[in-house]
FIROGU-928814 format. One record per residue: residue in one letter; x, y, z of N, C-alpha, C in turn. Coordinates in steps of 0.02 Angstrom, whole numbers, plus 50000, padded with zeros to 5 digits. Example, Ala and Ser with C-alpha at 12.3 -4.5 7.8 and 13.67 -1.06 7.14 Angstrom:
2
a506604971650390506154977550390506604983550390
s506424988850354506844994750357506455000250394
//
This chain:
196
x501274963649123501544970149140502034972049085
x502074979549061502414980049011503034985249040
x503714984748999504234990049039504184995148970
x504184999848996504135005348927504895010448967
x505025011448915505745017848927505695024248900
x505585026348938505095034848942505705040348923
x506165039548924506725044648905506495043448810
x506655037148801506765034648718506135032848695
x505545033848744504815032648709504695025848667
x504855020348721504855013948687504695008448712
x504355004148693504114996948741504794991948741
x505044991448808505594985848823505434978148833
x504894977848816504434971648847504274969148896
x503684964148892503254961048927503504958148990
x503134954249037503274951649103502514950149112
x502754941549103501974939449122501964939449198
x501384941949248501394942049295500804937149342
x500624937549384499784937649422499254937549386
x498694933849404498114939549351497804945349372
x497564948149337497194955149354497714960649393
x498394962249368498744967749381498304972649416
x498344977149462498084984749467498314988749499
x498964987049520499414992149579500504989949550
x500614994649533501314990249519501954998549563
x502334996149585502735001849609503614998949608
x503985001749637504704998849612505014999049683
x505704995549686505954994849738506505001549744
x506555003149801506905011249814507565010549755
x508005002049734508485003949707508395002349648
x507735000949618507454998949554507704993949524
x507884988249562508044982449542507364977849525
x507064980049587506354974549569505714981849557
x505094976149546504514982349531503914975549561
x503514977749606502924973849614502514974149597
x502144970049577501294970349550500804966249604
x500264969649597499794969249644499404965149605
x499034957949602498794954649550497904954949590
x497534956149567496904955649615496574950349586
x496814946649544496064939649519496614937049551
x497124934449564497484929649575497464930849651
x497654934949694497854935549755498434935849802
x499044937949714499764939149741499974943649731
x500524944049746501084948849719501694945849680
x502024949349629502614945749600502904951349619
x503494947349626504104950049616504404950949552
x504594957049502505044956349439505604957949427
x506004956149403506894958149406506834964949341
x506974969749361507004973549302507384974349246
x507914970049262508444969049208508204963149152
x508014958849180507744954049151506984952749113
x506694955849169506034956149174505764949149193
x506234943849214505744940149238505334939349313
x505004935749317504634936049402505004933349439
x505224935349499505784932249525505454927949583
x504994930549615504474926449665503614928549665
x503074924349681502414925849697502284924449747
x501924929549788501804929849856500954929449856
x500824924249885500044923749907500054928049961
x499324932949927499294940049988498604937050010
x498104943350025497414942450057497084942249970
x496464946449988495844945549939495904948849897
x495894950649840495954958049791496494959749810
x497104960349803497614965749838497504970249781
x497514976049791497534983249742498164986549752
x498374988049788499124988649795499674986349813
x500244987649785500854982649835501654989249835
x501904990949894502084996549887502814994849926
x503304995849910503974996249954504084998450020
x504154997950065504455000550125504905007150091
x505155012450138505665014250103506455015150099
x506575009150155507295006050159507255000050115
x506664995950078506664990450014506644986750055
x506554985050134506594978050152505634974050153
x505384979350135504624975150128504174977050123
x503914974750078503224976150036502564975350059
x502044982450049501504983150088500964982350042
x500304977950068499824978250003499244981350026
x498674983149994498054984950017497554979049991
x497094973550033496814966450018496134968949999
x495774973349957495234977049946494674969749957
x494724965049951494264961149967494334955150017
x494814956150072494814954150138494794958950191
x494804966150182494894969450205495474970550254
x496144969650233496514968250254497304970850228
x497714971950248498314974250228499124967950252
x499464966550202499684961350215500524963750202
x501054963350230501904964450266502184957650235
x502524959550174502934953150134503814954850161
x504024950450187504994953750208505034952350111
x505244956350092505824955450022506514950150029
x506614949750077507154944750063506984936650059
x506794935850076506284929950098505554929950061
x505454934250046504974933849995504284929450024
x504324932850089503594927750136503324933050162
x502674932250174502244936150237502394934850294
x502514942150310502664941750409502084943350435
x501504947150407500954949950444500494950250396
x499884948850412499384951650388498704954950447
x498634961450425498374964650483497514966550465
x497094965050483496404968150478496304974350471
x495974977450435495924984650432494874984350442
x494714979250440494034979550471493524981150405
x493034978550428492544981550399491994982650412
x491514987050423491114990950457490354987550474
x490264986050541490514991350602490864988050647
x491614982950607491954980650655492324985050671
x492754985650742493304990450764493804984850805
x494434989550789494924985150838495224991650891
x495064989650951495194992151007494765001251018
x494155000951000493835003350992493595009750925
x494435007850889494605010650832494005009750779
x493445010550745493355011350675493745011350628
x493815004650587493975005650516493725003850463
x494025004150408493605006050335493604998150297
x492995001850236493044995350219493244996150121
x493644991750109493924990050029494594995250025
x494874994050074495664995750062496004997649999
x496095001849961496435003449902497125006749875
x497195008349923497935010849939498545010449985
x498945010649985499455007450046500105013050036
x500425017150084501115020350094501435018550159
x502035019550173502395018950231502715024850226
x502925026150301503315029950316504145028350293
x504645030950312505425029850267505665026350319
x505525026750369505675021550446505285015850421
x504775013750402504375006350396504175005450467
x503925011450512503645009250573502815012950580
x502635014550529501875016150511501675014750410
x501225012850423500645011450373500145013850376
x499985017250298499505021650282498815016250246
x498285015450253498045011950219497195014950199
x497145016650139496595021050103496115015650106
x495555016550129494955013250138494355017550095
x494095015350028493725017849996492985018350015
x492785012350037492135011250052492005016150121
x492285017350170492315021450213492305027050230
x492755030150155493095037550170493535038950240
x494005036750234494655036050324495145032550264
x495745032250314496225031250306496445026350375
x496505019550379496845019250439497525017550429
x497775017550517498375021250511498805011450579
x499305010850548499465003850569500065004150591
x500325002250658500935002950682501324997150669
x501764997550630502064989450613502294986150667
x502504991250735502894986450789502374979350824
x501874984550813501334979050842500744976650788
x500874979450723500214976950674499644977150705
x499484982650705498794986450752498564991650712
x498014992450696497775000650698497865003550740
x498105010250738498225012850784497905020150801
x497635020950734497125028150723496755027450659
x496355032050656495835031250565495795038350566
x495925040750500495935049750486495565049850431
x495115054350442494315057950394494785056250321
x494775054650273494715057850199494435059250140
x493995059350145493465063350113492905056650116
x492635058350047492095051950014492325047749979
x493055045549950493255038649908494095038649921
x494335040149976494975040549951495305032649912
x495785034749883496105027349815496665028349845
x497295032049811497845029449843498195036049891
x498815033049936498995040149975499825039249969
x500075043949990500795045549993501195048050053
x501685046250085502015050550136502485053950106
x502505061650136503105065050108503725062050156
x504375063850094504935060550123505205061850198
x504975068350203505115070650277504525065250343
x504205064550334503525061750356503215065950392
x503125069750377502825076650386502055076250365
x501975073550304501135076950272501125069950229
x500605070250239500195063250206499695066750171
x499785061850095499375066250032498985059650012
x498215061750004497585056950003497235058349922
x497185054249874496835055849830496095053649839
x495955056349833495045058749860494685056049789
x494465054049735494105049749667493585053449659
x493055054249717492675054749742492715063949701
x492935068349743493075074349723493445076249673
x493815074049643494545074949623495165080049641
x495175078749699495585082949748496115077049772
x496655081549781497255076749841497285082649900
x496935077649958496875080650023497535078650078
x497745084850124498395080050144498035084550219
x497795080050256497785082750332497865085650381
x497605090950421498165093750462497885091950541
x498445090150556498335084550616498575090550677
x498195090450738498275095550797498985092350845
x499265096750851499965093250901500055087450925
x499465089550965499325085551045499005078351014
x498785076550936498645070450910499005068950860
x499455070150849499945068650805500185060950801
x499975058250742500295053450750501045049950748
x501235044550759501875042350781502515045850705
x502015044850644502425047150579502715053350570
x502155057350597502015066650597502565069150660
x502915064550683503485067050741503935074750714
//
């Protein structure tokens, strides 16, 4: 992984990480930055001052993403080849959960979900997870209190990665497939727990 400094247009250097990097994002106070390693099957942790790895976390299969909570207490991945999404605490630097997101035509609790996970957001509470299922086209949707699916929402034909706005209001889906970012509009009366 390389640190480049975008104000001064310059490479700060390297950070050997995982193998096969493909998802890297930063911690809310930009102390650390995670990488999503998919040949290896972790995540590192990197100190940004330093740049060294401060911990590796054995996730699921492929992880493709690895994404902050947005209070920094823990990191969300998408397991594109366990089908699976996996809850690291940051302080401790361990897995508390790893949750099934399924793959087709398994369902949990009569839910449908997708298959090759590629994206991962949380809400700013850390009490929902967004998780982009490519092979599927859905999005399912994971309640951390109980590490459950808890709903799956249409998004097109490939969605890759998604975003919650800070309000948690609107959830934004990049669609590959189209090249559109689709953001949902969900009816009152099904609103999910984020969309409050």
């Amino acid at each position: 992984m390389s640190a480049y400094d975008a104000p001064l247009e310059r490479l700060l250097g390297d950070s050997t990480v995982g193998s096969g990097p493909t998802g890297v994002s930063s911690a809310p106070d930009g102390n650390t930055v995670f990488t999503a390693n998919s040949r290896s099957n972790t995540v590192s942790f990197v100190d940004t001052t330093t740049r060294q790895v401060t911990a590796t976390v054995p996730v699921g299969v492929r992880p493709f993403a690895a994404v902050p909570t947005r209070d920094g207490t823990r990191v969300l991945t998408a397991d594109y080849g366990s089908d699976t999404a996996t809850i690291i605490d940051v302080a401790s630097s361990r897995v508390t959960a790893t949750v099934s997101v399924g793959a087709l035509p398994h369902t949990i609790a009569t839910i449908p979900v997708g298959t090759f996970p590629t994206g991962i957001s949380a809400t700013a509470q850390g009490d929902t997870l967004y998780v982009s299922n490519t092979g599927s086209g859905n999005v399912s949707v994971i309640d951390t209190a109980t590490n459950k699916v808890s709903a799956v929402i249409p998004a097109g034909t490939a969605p890759l990665g998604n975003a919650v706005s800070p309000d948690g209001k609107h959830l934004y889906i990049a669609d590959s497939a189209a090249n559109t970012c689709r953001s949902p509009t969900l009816k009152p009366e099904r609103r999910l727990p984020a969309f409050r």
